[in-house]
N, C-alpha and C positions, 0 to 999 in steps of 0.2 A: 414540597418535595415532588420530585418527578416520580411519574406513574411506575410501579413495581412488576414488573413482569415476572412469569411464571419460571422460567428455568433459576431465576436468583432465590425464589422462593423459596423449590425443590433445593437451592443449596444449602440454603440455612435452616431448612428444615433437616435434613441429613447432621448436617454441621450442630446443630441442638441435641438430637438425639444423637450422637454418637458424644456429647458431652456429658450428660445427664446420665445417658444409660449403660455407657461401656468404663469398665474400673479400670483406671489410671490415666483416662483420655482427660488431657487439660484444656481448656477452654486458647488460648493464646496456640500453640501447638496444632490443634485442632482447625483453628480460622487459618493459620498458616500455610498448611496441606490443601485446604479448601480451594482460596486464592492461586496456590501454586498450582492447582489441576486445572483451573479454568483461567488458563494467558488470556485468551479472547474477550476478558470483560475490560472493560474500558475502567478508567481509577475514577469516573463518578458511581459506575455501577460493585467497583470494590469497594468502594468507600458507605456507599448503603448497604450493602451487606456487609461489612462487620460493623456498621452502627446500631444496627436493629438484632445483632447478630448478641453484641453484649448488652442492647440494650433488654431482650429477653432474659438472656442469662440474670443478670441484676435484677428485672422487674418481679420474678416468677408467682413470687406468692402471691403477689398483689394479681396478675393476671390470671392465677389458678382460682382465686377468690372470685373473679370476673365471669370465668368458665363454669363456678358451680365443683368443682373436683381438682384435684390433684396431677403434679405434670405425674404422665405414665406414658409408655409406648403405646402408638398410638392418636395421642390426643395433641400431638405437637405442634398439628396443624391450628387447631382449635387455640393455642396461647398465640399462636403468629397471629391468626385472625382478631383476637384477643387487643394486642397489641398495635395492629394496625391503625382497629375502630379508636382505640384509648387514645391515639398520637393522631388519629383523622388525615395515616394516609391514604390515596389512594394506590389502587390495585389490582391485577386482571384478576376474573376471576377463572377458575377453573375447577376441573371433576373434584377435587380434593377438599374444598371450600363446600362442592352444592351438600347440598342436605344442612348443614349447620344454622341452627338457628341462630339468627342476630337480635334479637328481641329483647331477649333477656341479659343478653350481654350488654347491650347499651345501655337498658334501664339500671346494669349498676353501675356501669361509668356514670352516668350524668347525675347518677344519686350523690357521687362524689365522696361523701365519707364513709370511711369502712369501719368494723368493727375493735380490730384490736390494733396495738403500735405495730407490734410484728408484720402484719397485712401493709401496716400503711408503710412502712421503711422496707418492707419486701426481705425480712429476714424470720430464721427458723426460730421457733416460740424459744426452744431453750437457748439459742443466745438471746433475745431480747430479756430474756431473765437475764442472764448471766451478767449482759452490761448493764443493767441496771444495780447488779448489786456489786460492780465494779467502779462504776464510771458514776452512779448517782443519775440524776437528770439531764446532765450533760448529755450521754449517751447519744439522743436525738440529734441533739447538734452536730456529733460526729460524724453520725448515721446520714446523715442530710448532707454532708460532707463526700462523704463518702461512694454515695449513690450519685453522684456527677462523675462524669466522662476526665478519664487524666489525661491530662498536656500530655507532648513528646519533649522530654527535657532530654538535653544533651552534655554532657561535659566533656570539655574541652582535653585535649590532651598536652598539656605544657612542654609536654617531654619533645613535641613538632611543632606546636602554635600554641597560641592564647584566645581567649574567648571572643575579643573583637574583629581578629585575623578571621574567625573558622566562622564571624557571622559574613564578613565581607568574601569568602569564600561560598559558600553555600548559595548567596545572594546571585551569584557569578552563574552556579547552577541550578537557579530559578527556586530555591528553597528559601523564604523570606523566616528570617528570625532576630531574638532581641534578647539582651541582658537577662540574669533573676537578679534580683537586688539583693544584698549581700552574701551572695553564693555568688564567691569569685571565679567558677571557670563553668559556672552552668549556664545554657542558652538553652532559648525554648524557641520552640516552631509558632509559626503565628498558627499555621492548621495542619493535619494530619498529612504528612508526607511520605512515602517508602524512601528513608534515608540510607537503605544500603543499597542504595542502586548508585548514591553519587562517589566522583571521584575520591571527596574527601573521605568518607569512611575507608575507604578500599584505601587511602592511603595513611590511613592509620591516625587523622587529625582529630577522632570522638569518639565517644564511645553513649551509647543510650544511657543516662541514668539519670531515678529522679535528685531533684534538689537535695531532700531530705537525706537521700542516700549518701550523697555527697559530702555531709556537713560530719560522716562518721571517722572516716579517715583523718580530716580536719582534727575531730577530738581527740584522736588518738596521738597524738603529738609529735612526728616523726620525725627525724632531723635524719640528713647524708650521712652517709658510715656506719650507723647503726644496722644491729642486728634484727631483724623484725621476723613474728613469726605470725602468718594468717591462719587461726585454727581450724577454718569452717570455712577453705575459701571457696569452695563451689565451684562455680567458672570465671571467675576471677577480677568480678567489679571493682571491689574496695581493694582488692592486691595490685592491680592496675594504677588505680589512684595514690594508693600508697609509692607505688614506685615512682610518677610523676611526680610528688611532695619531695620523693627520697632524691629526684635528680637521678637517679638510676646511679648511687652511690652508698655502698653499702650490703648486703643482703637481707632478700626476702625467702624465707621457705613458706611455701604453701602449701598445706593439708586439707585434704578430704579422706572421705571413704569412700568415693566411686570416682574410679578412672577416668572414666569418659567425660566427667567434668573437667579434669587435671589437663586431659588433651586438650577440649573447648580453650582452657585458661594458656596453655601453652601458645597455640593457635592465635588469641587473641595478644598475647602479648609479641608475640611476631608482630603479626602487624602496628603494632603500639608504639614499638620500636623499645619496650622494657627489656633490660638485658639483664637483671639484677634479680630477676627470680627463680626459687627453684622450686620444684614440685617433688612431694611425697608423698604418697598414696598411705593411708593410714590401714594396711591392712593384719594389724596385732597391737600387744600392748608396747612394746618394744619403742616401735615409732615415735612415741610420745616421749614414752622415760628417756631415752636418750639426747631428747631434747628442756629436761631440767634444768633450771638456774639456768640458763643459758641467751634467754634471748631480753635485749633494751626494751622491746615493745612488743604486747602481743594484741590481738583482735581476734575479740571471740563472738562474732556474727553469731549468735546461736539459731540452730534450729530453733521454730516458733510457730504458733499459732497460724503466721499472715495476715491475722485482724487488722491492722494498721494499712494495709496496701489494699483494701475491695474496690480500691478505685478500678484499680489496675487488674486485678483475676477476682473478682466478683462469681467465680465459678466456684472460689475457697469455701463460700458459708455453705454451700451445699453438699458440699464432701468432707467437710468435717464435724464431729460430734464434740459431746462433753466426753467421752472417754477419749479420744484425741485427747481433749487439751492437758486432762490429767494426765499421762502417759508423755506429754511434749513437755510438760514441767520437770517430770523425773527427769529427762535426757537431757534438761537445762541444768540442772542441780550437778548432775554426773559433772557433765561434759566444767561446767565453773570451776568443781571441786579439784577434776583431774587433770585440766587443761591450765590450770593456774600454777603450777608449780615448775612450768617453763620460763616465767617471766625471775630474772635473777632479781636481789638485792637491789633495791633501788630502780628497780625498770616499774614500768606503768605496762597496762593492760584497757582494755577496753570492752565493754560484755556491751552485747546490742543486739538487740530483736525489732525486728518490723512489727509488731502488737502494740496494740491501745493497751491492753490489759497489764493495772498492776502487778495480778499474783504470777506473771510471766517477765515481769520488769523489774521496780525496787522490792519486791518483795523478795524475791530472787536474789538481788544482793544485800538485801538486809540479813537474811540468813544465812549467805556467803560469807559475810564480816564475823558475824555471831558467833561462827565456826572458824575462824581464822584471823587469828588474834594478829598476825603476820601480816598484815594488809589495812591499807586506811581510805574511805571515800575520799578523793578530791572534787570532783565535783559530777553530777550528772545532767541530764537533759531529756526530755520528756518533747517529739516534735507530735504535734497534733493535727490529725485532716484538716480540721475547721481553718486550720492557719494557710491553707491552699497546698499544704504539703501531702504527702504519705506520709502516715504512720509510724513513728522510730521512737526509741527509748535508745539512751546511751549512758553509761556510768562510767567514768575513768579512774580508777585504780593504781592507789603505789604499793609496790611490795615493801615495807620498810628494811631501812640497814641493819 
């Protein structure tokens, strides 16, 4: 790796601590604004600063174990330095660096094994409990999973090309990429590229998503003409895709609770070239009832944990707790109970979280059936890091005649 100079340092130093330390600052967001202040770094000097940038965020505990102490204001410097010696880059030094001892930080890297799993997978002791009494021994495996850097998968937008079109495309603007194998419209980057600067995005041929995300929409079984309703669409991945399956034949409504997602989703579906969607902002109960018995398909992306996707915001295990995940269950349970009664006689549904965890996935619709005598599994799916993917659970649901 080439030599690290001081102003990229000072940014990821900034860029760390305004993750860590300020409430509601996201890691992804956060490297965004960072990148987007400094046009003058060249893409080998942006591309080492957000590698080392989440390679921190991911590594924390295990470097905090390194340092003797805990990340806190202050001492951010001391995890970069941290960080540096563990991965043997080099780096200028400067004011901010002198006085820190390296002594003792080296003698535990080259000690090499640490104390507990938590330290060695770089996560907060109450989940490494939590997946252990979820996940069994496996967990490890995930976790190792997990803790590697994710691809930039892409998929395809059918609705203006298909997969091998938008790689021969891409190729054109110096963006080299290749098939996933059996994810029909997904392509991945061979290495990290800013793909909204090419034509294609701007002309509506892709959209960023992983495989695994991909395969959701898939299960939900769509056919043209149908009435489809996205309960939790957000900004509008899987209602994008959806409308690509649908041929843009038929309607989609889509629902959230905040606007300024509903805009994003509008926005991107312009560009997509989807015509077949509508947006509704869930702001009463009203919204929903009105939409009873009434739709062929629904998709209930539930709010979730995030467990399943650390590849991806690795910044998630340190802003959330066990009272989170309690608290995200209840608003799984709700949102099943009451979003379920949209899907008419004879329509399917689709419930899915980005979480590894059970009691966030089948346990969730085991006790959705249990209470609802009116519905029957057809089949589920459980996608797992280890498998090169993110993290998904998906269950498909018929409402019976």
């Amino acid at each position: 790796m080439e030599l690290i100079h001081r102003n990229l340092l000072i940014g990821i130093h900034d860029a760390l601590n305004e993750t860590f330390f300020e409430k509601n600052k996201y890691a992804d967001k956060v490297i965004e604004r960072l990148l987007k202040a400094n046009k003058k770094w060249g893409s080998a000097d942006r591309a080492v600063v957000s590698g080392i940038f989440y390679d921190i965020i991911r590594w924390k505990k295990r470097l905090e174990y390194f340092i003797g102490e805990g990340a806190k204001p202050g001492n951010i410097y001391k995890l970069i330095l941290a960080y540096l010696l563990w991965t043997d880059t080099k780096f200028k030094r400067f004011d901010e660096f002198d006085g820190i001892k390296t002594a003792d930080i080296q003698a535990k890297i080259k000690k090499g094994k640490v104390p507990t799993k938590a330290i060695e997978f770089s996560i907060p002791d109450w989940l490494a409990e939590t997946f252990t009494q979820e996940l069994g021994e496996n967990w490890e495996k995930e976790m190792k999973a997990m803790n590697e850097q994710a691809p930039t998968i892409l998929r395809a937008n059918t609705l203006k090309t298909n997969a091998q079109d938008l790689i021969t495309e891409l190729e054109n603007e110096g963006v080299k990429s290749f098939r996933v194998k059996n994810i029909p419209d997904a392509v991945q980057l061979e290495e990290k590229k800013n793909v909204f600067l090419t034509s294609a995005f701007k002309n509506g041929l892709f959209e960023v998503q992983d495989s695994g995300s991909q395969l959701i929409a898939e299960f939900l079984d769509v056919k043209p003409g149908q009435r489809v309703v996205d309960a939790c669409a957000g900004a509008g991945g899987k209602t994008l895709h959806i409308a690509a399956l649908m041929q843009n034949k038929g309607q989609i409504i889509a629902l959230d609770i905040f606007n300024w997602k509903l805009a994003e989703l509008k926005r991107r579906a312009k560009r997509a070239g989807a015509h077949n969607i509508e947006t509704r902002l869930i702001d009463d109960n009203k919204v929903v009832k009105r939409l009873h018995n009434s739709a062929d398909r629904l998709l209930i992306d539930a709010p979730c944990s995030g467990l399943g996707v650390l590849r991806r915001n690795p910044d998630t295990k340190w802003k959330i707790d066990e009272a989170f995940i309690e608290k995200i269950k209840d608003e799984q349970r709700q949102i099943l109970q009451e979003y379920s009664k949209i899907v008419k006689k004879g329509g399917r549904m689709v419930y899915a979280t980005c979480s590894v965890l059970p009691s966030e996935n089948g346990q969730q619709v085991s006790l959705f059936l249990k209470n609802n005598a009116d519905f029957n599994l057809v089949k589920e799916k459980t996608i797992l890091p280890s498998e090169g993917f993110d993290g998904f659970y998906m269950a498909l649901l018929e409402r019976k005649n």
